[in-house]
C-alpha positions as CSV (number, residue, x, y, z in Angstrom):
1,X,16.4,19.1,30.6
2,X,19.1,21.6,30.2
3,X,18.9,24.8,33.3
4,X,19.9,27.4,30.7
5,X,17.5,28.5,27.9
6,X,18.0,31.4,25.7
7,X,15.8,32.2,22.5
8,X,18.5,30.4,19.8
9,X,18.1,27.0,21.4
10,X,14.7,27.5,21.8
11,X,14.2,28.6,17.6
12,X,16.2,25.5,16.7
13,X,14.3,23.1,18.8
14,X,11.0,24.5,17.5
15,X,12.8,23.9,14.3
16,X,13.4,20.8,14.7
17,X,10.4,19.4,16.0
18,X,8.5,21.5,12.3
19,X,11.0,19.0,10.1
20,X,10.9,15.7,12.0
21,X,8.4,13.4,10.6
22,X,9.0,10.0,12.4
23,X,7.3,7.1,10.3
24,X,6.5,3.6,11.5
25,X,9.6,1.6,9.8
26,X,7.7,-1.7,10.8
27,X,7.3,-2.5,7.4
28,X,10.9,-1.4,6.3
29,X,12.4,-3.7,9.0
30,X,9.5,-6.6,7.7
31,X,10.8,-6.4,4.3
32,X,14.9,-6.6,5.1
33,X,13.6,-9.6,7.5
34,X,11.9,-11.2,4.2
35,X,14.5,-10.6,1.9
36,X,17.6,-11.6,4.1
37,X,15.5,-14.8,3.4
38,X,16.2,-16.9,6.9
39,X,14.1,-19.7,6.9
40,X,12.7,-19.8,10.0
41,X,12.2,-16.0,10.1
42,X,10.0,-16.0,7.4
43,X,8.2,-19.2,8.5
44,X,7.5,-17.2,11.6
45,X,6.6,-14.3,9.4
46,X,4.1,-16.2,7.5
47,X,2.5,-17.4,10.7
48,X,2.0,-14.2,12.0
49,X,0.5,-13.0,8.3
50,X,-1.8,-16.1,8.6
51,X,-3.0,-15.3,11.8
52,X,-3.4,-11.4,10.6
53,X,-5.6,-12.7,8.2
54,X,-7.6,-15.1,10.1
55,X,-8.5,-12.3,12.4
56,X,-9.4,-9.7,9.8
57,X,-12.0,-12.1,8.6
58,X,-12.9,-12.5,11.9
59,X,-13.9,-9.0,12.0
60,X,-15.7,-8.6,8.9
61,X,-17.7,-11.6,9.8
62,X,-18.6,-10.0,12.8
63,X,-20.0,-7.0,10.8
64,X,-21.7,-9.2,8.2
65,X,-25.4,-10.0,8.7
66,X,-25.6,-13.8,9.9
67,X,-27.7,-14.4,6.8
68,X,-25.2,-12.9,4.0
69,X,-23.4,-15.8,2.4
70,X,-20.0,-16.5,3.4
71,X,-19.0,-17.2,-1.0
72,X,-20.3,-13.3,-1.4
73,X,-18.0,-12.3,1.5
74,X,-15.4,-13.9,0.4
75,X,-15.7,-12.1,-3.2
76,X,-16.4,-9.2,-2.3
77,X,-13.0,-8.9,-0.1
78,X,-11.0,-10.3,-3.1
79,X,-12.4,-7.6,-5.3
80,X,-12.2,-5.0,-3.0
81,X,-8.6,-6.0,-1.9
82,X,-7.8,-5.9,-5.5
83,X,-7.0,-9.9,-5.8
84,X,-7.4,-11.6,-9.1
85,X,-9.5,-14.1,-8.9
86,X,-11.4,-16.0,-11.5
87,X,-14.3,-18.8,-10.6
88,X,-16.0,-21.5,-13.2
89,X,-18.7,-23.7,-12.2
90,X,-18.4,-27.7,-11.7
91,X,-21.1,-29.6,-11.8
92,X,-21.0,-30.1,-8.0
93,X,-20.6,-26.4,-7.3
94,X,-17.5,-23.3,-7.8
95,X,-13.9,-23.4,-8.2
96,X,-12.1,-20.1,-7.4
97,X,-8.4,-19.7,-8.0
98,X,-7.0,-16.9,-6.3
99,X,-4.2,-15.0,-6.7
100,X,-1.1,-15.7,-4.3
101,X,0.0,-11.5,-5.0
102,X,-2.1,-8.7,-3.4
103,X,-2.3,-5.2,-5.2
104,X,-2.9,-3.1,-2.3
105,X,-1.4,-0.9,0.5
106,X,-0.4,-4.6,1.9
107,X,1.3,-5.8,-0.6
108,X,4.2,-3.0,0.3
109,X,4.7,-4.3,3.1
110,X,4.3,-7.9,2.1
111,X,6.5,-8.4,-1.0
112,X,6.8,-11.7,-2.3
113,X,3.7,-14.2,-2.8
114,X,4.6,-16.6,-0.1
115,X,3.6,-13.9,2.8
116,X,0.7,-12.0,1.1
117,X,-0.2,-16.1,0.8
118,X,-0.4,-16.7,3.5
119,X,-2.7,-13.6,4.4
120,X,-5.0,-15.1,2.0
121,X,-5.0,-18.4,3.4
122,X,-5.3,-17.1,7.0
123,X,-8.4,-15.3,5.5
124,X,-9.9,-17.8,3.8
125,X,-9.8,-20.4,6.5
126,X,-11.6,-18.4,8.7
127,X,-14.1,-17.2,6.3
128,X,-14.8,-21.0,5.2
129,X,-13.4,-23.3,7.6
130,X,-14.1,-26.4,5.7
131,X,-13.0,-25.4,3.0
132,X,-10.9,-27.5,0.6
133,X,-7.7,-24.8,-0.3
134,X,-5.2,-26.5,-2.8
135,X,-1.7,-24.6,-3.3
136,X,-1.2,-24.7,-6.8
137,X,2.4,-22.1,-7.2
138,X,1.1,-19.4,-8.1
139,X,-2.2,-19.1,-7.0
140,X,-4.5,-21.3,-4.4
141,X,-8.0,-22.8,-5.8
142,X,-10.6,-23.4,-3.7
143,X,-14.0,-25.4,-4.1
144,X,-17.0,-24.8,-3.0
145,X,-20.1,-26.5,-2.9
């Protein structure tokens, strides 16, 4: 801290701290890392989105009644995130193909289908463990029984 005050320094700093708006640039530097498009970088990335989404299903499930079904969870958080989806009946049970692109607020910060992917699949395999997920380029179908 300076020893000498006086009322200008004092108007400008008030000044100053009225304009400054510091915003997180997390997601800035996140999408410079993913563009620049260094292989193990965004293999790291995509682990780290995976395990984002493993535990965000991991706290819905907590808030879920035991009894709800884990298929109705698991729509319900594609439509809600805004994730195409679209689901036909087998005769051994449903086959849902989903979307590799996510249309909301985290789809700024992950741009490009291989790390909002990976969110999906990190949400998916902890929603339904056993579940059979098959990577099909553009989207990921999943059967259910």
């Amino acid at each position: 801290m300076p020893e000498t005050s006086s009322f200008a320094r004092d108007w400008q700093l008030l000044k100053l701290s009225r304009n400054w708006k510091p915003t997180d640039r997390s997601g800035e530097i996140l999408s410079v890392l993913i563009k620049d498009n260094d292989i193990l970088i965004n293999e790291k990335i995509e682990r780290i989105v995976e395990n984002i989404g493993e535990r965000d299903a991991e706290e819905i499930l907590m808030r879920m009644h035991p009894k709800m079904e884990v298929n109705t969870i698991l729509e319900g958080i594609l439509l809600v995130s805004g994730i195409d989806y679209q689901i036909s009946k087998d005769g051994a049970g449903k086959k849902i193909m989903i979307k590799k692109e996510m249309k909301n607020k985290i789809s700024e910060v992950l741009s490009g289908n291989k790390i909002s992917a990976a969110y999906i699949k990190g949400f998916i395999k902890s929603i339904i463990p056993d579940s059979e997920i098959t990577d099909r380029g553009d989207h990921f179908t999943l059967i259910l029984e």
